[in-house]
C-alpha positions as CSV (number, residue, x, y, z in Angstrom):
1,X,-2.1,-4.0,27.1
2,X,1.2,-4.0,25.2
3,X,2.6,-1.3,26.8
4,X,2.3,-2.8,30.4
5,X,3.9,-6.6,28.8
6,X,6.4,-4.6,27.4
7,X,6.7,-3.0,31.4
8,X,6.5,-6.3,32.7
9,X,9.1,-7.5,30.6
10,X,11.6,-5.0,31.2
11,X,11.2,-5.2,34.9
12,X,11.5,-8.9,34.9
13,X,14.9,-8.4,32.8
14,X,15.7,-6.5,35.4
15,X,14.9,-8.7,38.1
16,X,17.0,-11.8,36.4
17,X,19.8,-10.2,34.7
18,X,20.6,-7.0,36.8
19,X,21.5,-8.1,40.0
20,X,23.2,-11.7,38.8
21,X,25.0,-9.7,36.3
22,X,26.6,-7.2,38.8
23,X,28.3,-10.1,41.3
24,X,31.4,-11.5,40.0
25,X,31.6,-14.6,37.8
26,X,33.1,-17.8,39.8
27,X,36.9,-18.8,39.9
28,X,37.6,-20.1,36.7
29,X,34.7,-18.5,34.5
30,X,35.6,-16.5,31.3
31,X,33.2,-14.5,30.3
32,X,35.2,-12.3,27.9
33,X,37.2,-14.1,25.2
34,X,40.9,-13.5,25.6
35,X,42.9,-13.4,22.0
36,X,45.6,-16.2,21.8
37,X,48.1,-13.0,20.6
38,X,47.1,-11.1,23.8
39,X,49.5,-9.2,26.2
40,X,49.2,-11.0,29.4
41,X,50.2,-9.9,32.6
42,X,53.1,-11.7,34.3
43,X,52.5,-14.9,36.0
44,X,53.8,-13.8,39.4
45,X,52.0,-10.0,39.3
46,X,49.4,-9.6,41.7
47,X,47.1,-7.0,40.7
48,X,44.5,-5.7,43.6
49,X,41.3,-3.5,42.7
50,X,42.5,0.0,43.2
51,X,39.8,1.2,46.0
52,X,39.3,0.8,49.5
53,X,39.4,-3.0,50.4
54,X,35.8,-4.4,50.9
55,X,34.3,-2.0,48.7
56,X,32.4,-2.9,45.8
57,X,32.4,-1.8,42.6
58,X,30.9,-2.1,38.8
59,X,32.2,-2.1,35.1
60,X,30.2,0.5,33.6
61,X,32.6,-0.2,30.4
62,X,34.7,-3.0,29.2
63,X,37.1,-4.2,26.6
64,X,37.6,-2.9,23.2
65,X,34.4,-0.5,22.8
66,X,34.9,2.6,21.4
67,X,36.3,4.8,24.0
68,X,38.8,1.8,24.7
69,X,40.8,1.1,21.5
70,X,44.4,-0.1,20.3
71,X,45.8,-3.2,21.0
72,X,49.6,-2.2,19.9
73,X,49.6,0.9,18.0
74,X,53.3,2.6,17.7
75,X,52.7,6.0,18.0
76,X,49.2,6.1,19.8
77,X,47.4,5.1,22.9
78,X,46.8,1.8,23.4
79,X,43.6,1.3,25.5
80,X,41.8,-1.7,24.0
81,X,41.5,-3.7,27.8
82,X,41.1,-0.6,29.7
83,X,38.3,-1.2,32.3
84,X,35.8,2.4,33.5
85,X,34.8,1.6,37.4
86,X,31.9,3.4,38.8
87,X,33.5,5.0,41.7
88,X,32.0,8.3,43.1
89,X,33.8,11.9,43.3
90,X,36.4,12.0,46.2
91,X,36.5,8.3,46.7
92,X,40.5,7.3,47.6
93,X,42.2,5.7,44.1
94,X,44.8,3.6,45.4
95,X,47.6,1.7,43.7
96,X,46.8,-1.4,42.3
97,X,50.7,-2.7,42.8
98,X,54.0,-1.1,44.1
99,X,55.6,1.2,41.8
100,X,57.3,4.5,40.9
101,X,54.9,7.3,39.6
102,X,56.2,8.0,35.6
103,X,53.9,11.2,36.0
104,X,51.3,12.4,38.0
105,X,49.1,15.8,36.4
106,X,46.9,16.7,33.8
107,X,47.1,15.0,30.9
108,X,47.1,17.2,27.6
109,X,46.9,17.2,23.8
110,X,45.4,14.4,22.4
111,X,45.2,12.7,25.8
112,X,43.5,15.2,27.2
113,X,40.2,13.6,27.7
114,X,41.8,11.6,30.3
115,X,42.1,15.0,32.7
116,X,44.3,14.8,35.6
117,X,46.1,11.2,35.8
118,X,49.2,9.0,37.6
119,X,51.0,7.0,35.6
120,X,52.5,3.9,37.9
121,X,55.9,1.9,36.6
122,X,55.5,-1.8,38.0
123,X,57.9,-4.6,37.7
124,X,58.3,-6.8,34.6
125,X,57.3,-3.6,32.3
126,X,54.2,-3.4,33.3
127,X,52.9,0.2,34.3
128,X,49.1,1.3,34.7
129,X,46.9,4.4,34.4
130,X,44.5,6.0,36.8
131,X,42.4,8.5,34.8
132,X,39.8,10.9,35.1
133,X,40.8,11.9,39.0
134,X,39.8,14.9,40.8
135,X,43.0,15.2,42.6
136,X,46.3,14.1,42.7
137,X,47.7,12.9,45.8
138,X,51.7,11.8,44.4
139,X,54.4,13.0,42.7
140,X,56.5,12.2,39.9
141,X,59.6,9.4,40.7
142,X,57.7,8.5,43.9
143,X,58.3,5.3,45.0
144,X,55.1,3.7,46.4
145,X,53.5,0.4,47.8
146,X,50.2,-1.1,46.8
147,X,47.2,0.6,48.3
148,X,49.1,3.9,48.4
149,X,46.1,6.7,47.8
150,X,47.3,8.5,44.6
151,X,44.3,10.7,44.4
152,X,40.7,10.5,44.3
153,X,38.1,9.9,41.4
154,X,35.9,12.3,39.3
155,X,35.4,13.8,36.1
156,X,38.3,15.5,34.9
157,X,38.8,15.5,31.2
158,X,34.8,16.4,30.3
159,X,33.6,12.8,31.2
160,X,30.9,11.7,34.0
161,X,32.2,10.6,37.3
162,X,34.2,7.2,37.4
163,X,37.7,5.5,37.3
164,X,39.5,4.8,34.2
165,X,42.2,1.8,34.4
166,X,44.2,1.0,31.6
167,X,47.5,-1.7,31.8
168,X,50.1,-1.6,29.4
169,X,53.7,-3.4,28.9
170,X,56.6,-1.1,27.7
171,X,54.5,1.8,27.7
172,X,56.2,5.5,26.8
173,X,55.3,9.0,28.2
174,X,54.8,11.7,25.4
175,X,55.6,14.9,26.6
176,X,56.2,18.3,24.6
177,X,54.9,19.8,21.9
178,X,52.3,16.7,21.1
179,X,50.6,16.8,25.0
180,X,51.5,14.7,27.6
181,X,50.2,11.1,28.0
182,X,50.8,7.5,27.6
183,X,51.4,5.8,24.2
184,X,52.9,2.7,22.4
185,X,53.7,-0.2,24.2
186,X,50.9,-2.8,24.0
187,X,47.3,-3.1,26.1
188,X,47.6,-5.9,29.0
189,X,44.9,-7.9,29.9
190,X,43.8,-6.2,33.9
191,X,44.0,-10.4,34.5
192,X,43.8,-12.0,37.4
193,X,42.2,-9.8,39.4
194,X,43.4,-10.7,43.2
195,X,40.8,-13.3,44.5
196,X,39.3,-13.1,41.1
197,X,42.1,-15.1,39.3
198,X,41.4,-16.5,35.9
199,X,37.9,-14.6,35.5
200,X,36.7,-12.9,32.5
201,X,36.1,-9.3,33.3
202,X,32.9,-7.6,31.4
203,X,30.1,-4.9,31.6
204,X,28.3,-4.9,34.5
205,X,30.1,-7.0,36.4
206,X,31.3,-6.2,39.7
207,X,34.7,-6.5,41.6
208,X,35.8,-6.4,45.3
209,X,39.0,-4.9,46.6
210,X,40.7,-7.2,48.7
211,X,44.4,-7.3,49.9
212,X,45.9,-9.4,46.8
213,X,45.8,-12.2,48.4
């Protein structure tokens, strides 16, 4: 008899949290506490989900957890509001604003758990990373306008299938002896979101690509 409660509760959990917890919050809710001494995107940068517009897709990991960590670290990766998207193997990545590719290849040394990746330049000294891809579709010093497919998703780097998005400000590529990748710089809130301006991104929540408007 305690077994099938216990059943009955899980399924109901299910029933009330899962789906409500998978659509996005409403204009305005926070739902992740945003440190007074974060790095904050530029008022004027519009950031649009990096997939096909219309399509759909979950947080499987958030902020600051373990396989997202620095905030401002000098010599190290700084990952801490990095966002894991479940997208499926072959599905287009696509820019989430213009920019010039900083690199685009495998990532090695101690970034090499990212596998192959593009790092994207934006305006105000903002640049992003797109890791984990099965293919690369751009090269380095490409200039390229938002939605521009620079490869498509997968599990490079040992990890199961999905979309790793990290923002940083002044960002530097290491490149040499060390392994290639990004480091320094500071992590930048992924904040607003397109249509989704001024909510606060989290697990299991869901965004929809739209055109940034």
């Amino acid at each position: 008899m305690g077994a099938v409660l216990a059943l009955a509760a899980v399924v109901v959990g299910f029933v009330l949290l899962g789906p409500r917890d998978c659509g996005c919050a409403p204009p305005g809710e926070v739902r992740t506490p945003i440190p007074s001494d974060a790095a904050l995107l530029p008022s004027d940068f519009v950031l649009t989900a990096p997939w096909e517009a219309g399509e759909r897709r979950r947080i499987i990991r958030g902020y600051n957890v373990a396989a997202h960590q620095g905030f401002a670290r000098p010599n190290r990766s700084n990952d801490a509001y990095a966002l894991d998207f479940n997208l499926e193997r072959g599905e287009p990545v696509l820019a989430a604003a213009p920019g010039v590719v900083t690199y685009a290849g495998p990532a090695s040394g101690g970034w090499e758990s990212f596998g192959n990746i593009v790092l994207l330049e934006h305006a105000g000294g903002v640049s992003s990373l797109y890791a984990h891809l099965d293919a690369v579709a751009v090269r380095e010093r490409e200039s390229l306008e938002r939605g521009a497919q620079l490869g498509t998703a997968g599990n490079s780097g040992g990890v199961r299938t999905h979309l790793h998005l990290s923002l940083y400000r002044d960002v530097q590529l290491a490149r040499g002896e060390r392994g290639t990748g990004p480091f320094g710089g500071a992590s930048v809130l992924p904040e607003p979101f397109g249509r989704e301006a001024r909510v606060g991104l989290s697990f299991g929540q869901c965004l929809t690509a739209d055109d940034g408007g």
